[in-house]
Backbone bond lengths (Angstrom), bond angles and torsions (degrees), N, CA, C in turn:
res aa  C-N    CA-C-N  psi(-1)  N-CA   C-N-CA  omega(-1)  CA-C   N-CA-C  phi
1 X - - - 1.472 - - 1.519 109.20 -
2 X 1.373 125.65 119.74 1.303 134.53 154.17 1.712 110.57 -37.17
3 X 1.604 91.06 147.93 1.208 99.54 176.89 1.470 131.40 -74.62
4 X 1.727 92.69 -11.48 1.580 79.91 163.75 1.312 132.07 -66.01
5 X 1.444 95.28 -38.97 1.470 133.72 -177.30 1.593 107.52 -26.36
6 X 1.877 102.69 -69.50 0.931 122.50 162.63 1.541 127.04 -7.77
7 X 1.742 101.49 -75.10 1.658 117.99 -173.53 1.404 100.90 -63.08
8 X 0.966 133.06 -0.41 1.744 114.42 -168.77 1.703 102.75 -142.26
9 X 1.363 109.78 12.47 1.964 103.08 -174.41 1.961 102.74 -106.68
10 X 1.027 91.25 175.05 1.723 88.74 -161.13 1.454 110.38 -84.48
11 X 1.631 112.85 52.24 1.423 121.09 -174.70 1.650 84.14 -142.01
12 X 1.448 122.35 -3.63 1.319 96.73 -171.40 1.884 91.13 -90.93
13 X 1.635 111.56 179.63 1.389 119.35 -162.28 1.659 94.83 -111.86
14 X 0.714 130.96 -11.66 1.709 144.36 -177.75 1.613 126.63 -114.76
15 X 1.773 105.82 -39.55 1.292 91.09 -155.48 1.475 114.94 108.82
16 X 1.169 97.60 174.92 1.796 114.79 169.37 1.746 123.10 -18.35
17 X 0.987 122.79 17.72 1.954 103.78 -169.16 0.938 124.00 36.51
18 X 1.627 99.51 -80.75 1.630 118.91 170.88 1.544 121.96 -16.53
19 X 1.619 105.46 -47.92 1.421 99.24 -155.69 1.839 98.10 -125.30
20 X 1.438 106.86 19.88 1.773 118.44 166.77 0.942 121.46 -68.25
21 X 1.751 140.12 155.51 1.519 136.35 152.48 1.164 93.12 -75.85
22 X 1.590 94.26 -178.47 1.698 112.76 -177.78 1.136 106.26 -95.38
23 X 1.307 138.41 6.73 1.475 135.56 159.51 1.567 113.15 -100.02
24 X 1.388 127.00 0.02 1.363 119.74 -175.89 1.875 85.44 -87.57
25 X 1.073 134.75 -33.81 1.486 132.27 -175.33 1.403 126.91 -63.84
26 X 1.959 104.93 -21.60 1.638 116.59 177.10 1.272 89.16 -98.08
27 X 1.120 135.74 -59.89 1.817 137.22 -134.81 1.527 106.16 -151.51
28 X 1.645 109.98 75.87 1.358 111.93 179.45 1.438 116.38 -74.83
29 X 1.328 106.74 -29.69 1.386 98.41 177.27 1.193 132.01 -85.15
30 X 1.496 128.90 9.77 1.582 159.62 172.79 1.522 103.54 -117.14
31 X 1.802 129.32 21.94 1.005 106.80 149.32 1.776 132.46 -68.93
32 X 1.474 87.77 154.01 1.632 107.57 -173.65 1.560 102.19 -74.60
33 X 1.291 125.78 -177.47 1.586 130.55 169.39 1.435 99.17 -81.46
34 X 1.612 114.65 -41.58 1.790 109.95 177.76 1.236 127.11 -46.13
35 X 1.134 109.45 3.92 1.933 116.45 -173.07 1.553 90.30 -99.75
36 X 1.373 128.61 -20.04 1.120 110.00 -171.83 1.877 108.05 -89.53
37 X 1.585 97.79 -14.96 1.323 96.52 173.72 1.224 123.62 -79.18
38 X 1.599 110.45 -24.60 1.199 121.88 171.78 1.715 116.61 -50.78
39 X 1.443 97.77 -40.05 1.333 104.31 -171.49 1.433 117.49 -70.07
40 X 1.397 131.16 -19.22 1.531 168.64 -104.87 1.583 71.34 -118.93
41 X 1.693 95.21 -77.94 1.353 121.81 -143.94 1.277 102.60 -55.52
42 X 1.641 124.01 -33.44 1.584 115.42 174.93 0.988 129.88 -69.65
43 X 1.802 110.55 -46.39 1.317 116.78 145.36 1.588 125.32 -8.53
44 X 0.900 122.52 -91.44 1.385 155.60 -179.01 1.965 105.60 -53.51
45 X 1.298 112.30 -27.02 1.563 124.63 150.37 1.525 136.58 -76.19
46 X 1.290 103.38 -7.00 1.291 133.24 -166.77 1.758 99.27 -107.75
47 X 1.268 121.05 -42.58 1.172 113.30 178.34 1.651 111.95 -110.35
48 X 1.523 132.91 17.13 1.537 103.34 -171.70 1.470 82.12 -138.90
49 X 1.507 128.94 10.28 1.370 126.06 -160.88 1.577 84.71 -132.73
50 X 1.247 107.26 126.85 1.980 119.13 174.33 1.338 107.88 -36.42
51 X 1.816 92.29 -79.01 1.735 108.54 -175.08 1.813 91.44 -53.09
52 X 1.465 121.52 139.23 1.211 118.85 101.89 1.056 170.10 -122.52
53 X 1.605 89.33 79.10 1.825 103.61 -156.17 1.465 76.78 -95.31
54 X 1.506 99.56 149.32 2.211 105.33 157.25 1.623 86.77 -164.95
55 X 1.318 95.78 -173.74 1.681 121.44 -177.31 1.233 123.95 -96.15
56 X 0.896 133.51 84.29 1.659 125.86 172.66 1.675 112.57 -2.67
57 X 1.281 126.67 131.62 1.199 104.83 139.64 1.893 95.36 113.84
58 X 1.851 81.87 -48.06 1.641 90.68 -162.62 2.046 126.55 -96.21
59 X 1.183 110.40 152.89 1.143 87.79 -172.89 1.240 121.79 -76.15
60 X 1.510 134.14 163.83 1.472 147.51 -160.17 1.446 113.75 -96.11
61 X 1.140 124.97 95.40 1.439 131.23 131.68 1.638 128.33 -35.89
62 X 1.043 129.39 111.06 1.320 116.20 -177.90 1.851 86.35 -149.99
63 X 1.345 116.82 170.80 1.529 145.33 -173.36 1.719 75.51 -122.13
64 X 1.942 87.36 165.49 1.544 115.84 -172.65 1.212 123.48 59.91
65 X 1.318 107.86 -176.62 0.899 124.50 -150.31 1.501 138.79 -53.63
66 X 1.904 90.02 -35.07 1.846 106.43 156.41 1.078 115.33 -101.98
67 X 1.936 129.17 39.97 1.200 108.28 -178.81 1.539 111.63 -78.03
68 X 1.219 119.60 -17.27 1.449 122.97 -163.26 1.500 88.01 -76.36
69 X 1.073 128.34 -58.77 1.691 113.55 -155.92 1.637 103.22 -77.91
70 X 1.471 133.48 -24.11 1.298 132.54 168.96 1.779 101.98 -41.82
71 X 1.619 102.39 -69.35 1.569 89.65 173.54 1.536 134.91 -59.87
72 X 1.243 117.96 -11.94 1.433 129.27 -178.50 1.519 109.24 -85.79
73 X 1.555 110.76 -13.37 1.571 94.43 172.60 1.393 95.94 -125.76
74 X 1.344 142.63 22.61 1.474 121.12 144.49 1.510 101.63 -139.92
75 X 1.565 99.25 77.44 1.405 108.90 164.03 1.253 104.91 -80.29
76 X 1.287 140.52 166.90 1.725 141.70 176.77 1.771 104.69 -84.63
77 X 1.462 119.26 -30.48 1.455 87.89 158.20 1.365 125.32 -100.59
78 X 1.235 132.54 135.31 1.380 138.19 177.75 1.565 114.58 -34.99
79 X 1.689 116.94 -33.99 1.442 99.99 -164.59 1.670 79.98 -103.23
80 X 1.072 139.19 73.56 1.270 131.83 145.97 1.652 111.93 -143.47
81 X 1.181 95.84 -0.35 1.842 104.43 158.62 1.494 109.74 -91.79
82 X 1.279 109.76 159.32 1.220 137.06 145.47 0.956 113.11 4.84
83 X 1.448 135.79 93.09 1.550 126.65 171.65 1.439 134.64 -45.41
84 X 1.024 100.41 -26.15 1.561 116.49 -167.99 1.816 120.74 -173.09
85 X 1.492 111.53 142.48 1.595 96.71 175.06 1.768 130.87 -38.09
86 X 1.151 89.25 -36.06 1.440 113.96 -172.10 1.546 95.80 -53.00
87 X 1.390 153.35 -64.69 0.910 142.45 75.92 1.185 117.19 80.37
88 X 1.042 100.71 -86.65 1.786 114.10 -166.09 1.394 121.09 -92.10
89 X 1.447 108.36 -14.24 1.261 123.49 169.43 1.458 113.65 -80.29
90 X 1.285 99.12 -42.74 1.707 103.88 -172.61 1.636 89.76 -59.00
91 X 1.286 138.92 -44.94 1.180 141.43 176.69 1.385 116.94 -45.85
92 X 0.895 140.16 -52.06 1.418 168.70 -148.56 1.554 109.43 -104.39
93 X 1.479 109.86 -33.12 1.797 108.10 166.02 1.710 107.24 -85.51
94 X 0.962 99.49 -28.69 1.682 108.26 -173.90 1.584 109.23 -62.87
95 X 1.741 108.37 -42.55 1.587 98.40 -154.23 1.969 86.39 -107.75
96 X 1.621 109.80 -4.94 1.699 90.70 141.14 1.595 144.77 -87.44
97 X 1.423 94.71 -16.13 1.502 99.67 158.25 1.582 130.51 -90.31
98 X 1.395 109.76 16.09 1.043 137.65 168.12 1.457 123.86 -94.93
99 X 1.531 104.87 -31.82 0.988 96.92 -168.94 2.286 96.61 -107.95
100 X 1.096 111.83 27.46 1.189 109.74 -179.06 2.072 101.25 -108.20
101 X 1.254 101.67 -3.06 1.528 112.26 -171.31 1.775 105.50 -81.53
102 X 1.403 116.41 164.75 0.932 129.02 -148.88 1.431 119.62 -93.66
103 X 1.193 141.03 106.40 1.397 160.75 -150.40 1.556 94.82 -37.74
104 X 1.460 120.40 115.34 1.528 122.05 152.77 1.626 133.01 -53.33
105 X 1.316 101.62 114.76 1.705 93.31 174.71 1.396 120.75 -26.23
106 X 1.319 126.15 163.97 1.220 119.01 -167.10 1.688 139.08 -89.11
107 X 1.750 96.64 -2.27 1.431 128.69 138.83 1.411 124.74 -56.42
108 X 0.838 120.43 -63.98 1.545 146.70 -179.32 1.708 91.53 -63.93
109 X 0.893 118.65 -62.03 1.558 102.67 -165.30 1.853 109.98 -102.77
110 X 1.296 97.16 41.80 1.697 105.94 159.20 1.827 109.74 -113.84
111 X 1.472 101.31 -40.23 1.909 102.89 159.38 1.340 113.70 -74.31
112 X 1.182 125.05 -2.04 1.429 100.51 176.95 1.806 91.28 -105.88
113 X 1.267 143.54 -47.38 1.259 156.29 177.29 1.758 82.80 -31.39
114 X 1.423 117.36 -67.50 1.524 121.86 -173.05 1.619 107.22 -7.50
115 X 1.832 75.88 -85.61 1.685 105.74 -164.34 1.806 104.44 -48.59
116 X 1.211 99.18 -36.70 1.799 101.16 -160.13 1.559 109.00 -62.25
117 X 1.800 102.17 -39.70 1.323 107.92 165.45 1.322 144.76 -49.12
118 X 1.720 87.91 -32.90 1.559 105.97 -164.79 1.574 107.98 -164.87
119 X 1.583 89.45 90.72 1.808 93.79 -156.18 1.545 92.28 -101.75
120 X 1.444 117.99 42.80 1.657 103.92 173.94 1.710 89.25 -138.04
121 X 1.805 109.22 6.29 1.693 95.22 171.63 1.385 106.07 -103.44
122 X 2.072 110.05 110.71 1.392 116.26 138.79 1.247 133.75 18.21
123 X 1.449 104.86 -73.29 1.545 128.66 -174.28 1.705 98.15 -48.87
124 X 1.244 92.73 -69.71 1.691 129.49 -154.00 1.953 77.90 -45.55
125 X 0.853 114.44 -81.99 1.622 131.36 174.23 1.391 112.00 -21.57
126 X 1.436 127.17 -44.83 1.244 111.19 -163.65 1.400 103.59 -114.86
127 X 1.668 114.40 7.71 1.555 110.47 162.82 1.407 100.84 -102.61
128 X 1.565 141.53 -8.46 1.133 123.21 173.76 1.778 102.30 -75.13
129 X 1.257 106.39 -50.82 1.912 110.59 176.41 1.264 126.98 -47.03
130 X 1.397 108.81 -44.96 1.513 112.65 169.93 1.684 104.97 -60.40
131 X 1.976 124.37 -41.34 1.077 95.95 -157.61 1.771 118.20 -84.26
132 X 1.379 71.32 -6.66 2.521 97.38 -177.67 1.733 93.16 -73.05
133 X 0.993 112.33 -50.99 1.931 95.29 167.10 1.023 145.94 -59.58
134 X 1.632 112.25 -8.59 1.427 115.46 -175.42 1.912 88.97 -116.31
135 X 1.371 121.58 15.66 1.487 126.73 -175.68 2.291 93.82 -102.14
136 X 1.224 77.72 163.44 1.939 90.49 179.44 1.675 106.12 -162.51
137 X 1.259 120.14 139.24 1.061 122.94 166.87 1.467 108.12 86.33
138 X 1.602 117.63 -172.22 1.593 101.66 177.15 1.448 149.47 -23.40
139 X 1.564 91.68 -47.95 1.768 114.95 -178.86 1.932 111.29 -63.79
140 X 1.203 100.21 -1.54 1.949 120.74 -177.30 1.264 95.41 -112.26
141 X 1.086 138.24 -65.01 1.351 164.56 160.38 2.046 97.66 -17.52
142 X 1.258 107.63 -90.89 1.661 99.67 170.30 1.491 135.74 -53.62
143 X 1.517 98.10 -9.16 1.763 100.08 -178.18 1.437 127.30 -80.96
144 X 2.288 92.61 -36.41 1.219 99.03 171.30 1.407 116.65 -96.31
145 X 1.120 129.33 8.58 1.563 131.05 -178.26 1.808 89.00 -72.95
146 X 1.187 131.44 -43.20 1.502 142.99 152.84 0.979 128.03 -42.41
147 X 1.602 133.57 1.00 1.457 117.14 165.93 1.344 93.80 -124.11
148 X 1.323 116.14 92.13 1.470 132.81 152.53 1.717 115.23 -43.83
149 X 1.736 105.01 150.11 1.271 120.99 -176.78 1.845 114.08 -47.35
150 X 1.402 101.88 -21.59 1.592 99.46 174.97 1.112 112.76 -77.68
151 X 1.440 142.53 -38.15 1.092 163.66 176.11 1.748 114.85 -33.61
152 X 1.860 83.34 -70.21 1.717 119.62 -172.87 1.857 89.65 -61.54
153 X 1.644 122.80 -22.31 1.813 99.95 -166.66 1.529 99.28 -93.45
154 X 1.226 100.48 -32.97 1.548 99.95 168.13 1.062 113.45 -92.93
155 X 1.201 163.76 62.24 1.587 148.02 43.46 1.681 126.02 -28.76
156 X 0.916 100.71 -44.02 1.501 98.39 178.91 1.557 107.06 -71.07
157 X 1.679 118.14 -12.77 1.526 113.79 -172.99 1.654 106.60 -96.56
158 X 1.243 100.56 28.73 2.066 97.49 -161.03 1.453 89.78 -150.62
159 X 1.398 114.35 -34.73 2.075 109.38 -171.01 1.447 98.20 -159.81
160 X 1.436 110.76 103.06 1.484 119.48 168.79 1.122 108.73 -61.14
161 X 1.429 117.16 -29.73 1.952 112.66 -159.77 1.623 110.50 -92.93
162 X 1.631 107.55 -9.71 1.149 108.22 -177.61 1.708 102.30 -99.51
163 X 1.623 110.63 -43.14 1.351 97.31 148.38 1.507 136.17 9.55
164 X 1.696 73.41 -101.64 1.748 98.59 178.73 1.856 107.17 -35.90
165 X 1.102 116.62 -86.03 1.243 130.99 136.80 1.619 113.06 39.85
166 X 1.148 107.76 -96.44 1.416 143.46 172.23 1.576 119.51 -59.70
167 X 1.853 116.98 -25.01 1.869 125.42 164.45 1.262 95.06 -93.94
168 X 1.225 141.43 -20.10 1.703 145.90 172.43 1.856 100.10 -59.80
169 X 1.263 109.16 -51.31 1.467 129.13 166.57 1.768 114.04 -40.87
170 X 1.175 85.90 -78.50 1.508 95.56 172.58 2.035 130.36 -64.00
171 X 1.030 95.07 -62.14 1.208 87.54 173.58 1.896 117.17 -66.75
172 X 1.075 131.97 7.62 1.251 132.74 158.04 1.668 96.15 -87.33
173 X 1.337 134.03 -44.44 1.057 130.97 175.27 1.280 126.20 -60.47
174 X 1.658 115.76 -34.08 1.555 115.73 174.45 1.417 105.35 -88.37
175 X 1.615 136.37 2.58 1.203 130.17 179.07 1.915 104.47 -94.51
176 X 1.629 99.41 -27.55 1.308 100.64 175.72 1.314 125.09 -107.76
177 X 1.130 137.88 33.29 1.262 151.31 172.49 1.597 131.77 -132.38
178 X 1.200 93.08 120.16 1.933 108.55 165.57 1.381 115.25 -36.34
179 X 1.795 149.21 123.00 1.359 104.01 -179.60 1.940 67.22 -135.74
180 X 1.291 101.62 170.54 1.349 120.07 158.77 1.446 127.10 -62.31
181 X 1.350 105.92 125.96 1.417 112.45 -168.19 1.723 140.19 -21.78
182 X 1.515 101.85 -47.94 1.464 127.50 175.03 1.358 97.31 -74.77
183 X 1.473 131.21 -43.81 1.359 121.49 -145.46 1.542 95.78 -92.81
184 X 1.391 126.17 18.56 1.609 124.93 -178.13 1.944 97.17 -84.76
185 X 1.225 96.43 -21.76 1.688 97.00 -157.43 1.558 90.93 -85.35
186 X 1.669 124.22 -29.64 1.766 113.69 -167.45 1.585 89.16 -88.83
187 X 1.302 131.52 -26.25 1.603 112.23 151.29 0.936 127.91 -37.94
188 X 2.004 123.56 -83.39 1.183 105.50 165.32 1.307 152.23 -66.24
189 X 1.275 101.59 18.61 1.799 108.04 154.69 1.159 131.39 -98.83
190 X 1.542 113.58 -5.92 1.153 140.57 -179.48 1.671 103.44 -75.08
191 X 1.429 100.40 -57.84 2.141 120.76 -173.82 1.646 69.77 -71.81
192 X 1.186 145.30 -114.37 1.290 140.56 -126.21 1.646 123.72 -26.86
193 X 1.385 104.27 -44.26 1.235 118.85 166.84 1.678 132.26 -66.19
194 X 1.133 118.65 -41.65 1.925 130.95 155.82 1.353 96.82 -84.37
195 X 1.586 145.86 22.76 1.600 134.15 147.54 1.861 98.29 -97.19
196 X 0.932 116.45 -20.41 1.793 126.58 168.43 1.644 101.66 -49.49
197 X 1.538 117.96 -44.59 1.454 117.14 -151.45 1.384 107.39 -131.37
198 X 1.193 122.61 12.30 1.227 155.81 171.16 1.520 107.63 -59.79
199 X 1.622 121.40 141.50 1.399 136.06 168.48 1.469 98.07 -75.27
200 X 1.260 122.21 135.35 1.873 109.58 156.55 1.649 109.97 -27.16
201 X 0.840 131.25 -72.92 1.722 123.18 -155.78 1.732 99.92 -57.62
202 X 1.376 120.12 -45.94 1.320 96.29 174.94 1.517 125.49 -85.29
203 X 1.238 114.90 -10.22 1.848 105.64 169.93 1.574 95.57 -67.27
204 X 1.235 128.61 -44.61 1.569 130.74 173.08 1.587 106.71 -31.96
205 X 1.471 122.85 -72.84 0.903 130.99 167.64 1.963 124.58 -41.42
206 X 1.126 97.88 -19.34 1.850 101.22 -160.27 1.922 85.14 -98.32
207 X 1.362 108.03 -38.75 1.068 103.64 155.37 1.634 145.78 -25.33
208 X 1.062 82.26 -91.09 1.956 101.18 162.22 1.764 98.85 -43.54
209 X 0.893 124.89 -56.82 1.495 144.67 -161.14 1.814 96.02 -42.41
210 X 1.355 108.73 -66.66 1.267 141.68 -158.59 1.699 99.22 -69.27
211 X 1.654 105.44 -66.07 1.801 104.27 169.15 1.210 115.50 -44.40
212 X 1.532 130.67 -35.47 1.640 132.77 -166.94 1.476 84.76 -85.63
213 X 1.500 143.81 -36.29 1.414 124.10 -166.29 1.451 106.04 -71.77
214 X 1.895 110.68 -58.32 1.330 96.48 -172.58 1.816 127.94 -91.24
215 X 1.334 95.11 35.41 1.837 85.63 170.42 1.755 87.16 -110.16
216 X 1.246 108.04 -41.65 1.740 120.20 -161.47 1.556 98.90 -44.44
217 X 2.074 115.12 -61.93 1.184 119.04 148.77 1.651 147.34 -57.29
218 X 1.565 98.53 -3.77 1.477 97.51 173.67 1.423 103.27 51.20
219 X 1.672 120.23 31.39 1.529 113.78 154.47 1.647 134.51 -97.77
220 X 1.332 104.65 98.99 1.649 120.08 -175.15 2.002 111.51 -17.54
221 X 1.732 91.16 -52.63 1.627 101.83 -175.23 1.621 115.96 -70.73
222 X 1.201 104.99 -42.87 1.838 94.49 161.38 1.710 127.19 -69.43
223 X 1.220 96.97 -1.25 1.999 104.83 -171.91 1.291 87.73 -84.67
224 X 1.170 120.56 -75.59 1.453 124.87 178.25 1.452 123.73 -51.79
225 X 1.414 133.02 -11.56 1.311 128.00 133.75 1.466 118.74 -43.32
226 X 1.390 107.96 -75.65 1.444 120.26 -160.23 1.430 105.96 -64.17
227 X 1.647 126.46 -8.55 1.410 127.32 163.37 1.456 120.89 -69.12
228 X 1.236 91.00 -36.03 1.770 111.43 -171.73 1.671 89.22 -63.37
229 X 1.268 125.01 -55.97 1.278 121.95 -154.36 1.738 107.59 -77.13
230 X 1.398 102.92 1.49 1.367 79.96 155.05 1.571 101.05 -168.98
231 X 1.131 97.12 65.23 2.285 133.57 174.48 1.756 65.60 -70.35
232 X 1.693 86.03 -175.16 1.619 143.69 167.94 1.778 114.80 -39.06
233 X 1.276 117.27 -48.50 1.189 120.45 164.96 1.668 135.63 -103.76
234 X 0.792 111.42 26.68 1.875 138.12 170.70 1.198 100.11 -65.56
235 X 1.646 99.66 133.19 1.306 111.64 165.75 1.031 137.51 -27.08
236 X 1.447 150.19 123.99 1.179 140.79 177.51 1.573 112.82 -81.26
237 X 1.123 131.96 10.94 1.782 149.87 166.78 1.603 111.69 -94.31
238 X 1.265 110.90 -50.91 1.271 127.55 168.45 1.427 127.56 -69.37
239 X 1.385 115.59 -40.90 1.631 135.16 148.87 1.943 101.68 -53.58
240 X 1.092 132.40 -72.60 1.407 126.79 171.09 1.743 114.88 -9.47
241 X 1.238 72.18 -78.72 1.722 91.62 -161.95 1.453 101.39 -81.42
242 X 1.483 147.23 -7.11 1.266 151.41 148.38 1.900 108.15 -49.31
243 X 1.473 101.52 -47.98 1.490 111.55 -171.03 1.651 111.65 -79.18
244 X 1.369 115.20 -20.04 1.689 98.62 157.10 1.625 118.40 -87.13
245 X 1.573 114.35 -21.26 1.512 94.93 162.87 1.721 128.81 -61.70
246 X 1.411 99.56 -22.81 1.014 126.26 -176.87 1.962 112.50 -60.65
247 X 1.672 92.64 -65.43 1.654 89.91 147.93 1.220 138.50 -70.42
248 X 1.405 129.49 -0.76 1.233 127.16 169.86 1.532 120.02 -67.51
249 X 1.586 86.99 -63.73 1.662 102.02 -175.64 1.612 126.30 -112.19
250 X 0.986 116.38 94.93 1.713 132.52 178.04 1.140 90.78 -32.41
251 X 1.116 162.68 -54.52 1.620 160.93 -139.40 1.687 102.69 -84.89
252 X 1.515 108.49 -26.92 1.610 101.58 158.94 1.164 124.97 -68.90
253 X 1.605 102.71 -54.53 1.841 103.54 178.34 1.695 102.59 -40.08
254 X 1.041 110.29 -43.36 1.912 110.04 -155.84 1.535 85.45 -75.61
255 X 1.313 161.43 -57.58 1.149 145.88 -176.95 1.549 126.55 -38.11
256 X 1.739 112.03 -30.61 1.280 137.07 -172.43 1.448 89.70 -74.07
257 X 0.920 91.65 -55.80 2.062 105.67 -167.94 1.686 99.13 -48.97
258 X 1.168 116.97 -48.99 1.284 119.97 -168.31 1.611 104.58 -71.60
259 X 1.123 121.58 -57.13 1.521 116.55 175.82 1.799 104.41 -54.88
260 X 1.048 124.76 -74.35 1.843 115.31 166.64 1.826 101.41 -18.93
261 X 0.809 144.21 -37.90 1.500 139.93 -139.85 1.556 96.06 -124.70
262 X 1.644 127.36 -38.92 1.399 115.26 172.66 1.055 137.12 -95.25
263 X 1.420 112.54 -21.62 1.540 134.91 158.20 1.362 110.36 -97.94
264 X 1.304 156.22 35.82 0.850 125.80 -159.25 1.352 155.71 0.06
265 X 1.140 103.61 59.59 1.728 134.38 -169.03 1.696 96.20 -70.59
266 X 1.235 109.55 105.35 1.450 117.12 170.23 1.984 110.47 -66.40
267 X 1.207 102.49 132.16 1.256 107.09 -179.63 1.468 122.69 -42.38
268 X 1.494 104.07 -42.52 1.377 101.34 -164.51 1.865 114.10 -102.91
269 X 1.528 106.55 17.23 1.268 123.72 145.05 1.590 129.90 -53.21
270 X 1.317 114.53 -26.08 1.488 131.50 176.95 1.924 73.93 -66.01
271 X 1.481 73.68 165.22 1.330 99.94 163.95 1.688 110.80 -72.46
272 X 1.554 117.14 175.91 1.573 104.46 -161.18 1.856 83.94 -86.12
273 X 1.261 160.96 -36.05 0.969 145.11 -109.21 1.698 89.52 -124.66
274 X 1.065 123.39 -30.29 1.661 125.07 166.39 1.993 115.81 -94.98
275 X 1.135 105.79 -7.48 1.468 118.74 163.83 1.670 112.04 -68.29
276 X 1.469 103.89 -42.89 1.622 135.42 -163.81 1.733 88.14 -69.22
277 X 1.292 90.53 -82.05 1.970 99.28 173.85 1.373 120.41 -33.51
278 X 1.213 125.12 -70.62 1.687 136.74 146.77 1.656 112.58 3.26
279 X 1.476 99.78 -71.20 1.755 115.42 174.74 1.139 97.51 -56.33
280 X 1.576 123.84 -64.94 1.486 102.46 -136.14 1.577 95.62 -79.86
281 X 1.366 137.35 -14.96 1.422 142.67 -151.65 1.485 90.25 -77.66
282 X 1.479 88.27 -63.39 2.144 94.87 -173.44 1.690 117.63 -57.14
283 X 1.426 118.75 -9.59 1.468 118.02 -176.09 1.634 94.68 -86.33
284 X 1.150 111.61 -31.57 1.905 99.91 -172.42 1.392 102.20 -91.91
């Protein structure tokens, strides 16, 4: 029997080579579920990438448009992929509805080409940010609809300050913008995911961000995000500093009200310390 033969006949312990992690080859029977993403990821390298020549085993380098998530699901350690399909899809709807958007002038789309190329250079990062801040209106509008949640974790894993920076960007952008109906939900899965890796002041911020998206849009699936993020077990740092925006601006309480009232969001689902506020606000 040829050696291909070998990798693919019902004596092998894996299957395919081709399309294995590097832990199904030491310890098949202690594989993780991430091997299956791994496998995803070749898949999915095999059809959107010209070449498909790659390495067994190894993780994927690729240019365009899915190069970031090619490497994000066959990284060599398991817990630095993709947790789950769930996951990977939200990934995968994002950087196709991304990629159906409308060609950047040719300024505009040499900093973003940068980053897309080479989303672990600094540089690349803080001349696309500087140039999205001095942008307004559409031409801001198409740049960041382009930095998908994979993007935003690897930035935040190389420059917290540009990070920060760059969700300051966005969430002023998802608080001020019209978006199309469907595309409210690959937003808020987008903020849900950089509120994971988030400083308190900006999940605070992604917060607010998220309530102004889904009442503004009247989208059910972001309400029930932005509930989750601050249900019964929510930070008590994030709850803090949530509860003086909370006293600042009446226009939050009334957003709360609206999720209680469209989802039926039971009151005392908030966490107890904005449930408390809630009561005492609505009695006066």
């Amino acid at each position: 029997m040829g050696l291909s033969g070998f990798w693919t006949s019902s004596r092998s312990a894996y299957g395919s080579h081709y399309y294995a992690a590097p832990e199904q080859a030491s310890d098949f029977r202690n594989t993780p579920e991430q091997a299956d993403i791994f496998a995803l990821g070749c898949i999915l390298h095999d059809n959107v990438v010209s070449s498909a020549i790659r390495v067994p085993f190894a993780q994927i380098h690729a240019s365009g448009p899915y190069g970031v998530i090619l490497e994000k699901c066959t990284e060599f350690e398991p817990r630095r992929r993709f947790p789950n399909v769930e996951k990977l899809r939200s990934a995968l709807f994002d950087q196709w509805r991304i990629s159906q958007l409308e060609v950047p002038i040719s300024e505009d789309a040499n900093f973003l080409q940068a980053v897309l190329s080479d989303p672990a250079s600094i540089e690349d990062w803080r001349r696309f940010i500087n140039h999205v801040e001095g942008l307004a209106g559409q031409d801001r509008n198409t740049l960041l609809r382009s930095i998908n949640a994979e993007l935003l974790l690897q930035l935040e894993g190389i420059d917290g300050v540009l990070f920060t920076r760059l969700m300051n960007l966005i969430c002023e952008w998802v608080e001020s913008t019209g978006f199309e109906w469907a595309y409210c939900d690959v937003i808020g899965d987008r903020l849900l995911q950089a509120h994971e890796v988030s400083p308190v002041r900006v999940r605070c911020q992604i917060v607010l961000s998220m309530l102004e998206l889904a009442v503004s849009h009247n989208r059910w699936h972001v309400m029930n995000q932005a509930g989750a993020l601050l249900a019964q077990t929510a930070d008590n740092g994030l709850v803090d500093r949530f509860l003086i925006e909370l006293g600042l601006d009446s226009a939050v309480r009334i957003k709360l009200e609206k999720i209680e009232d469209i989802v039926s969001w039971p009151r005392d689902r908030w966490h107890p310390k904005i449930a408390a506020y809630l009561n005492v606000s609505g009695a006066n």
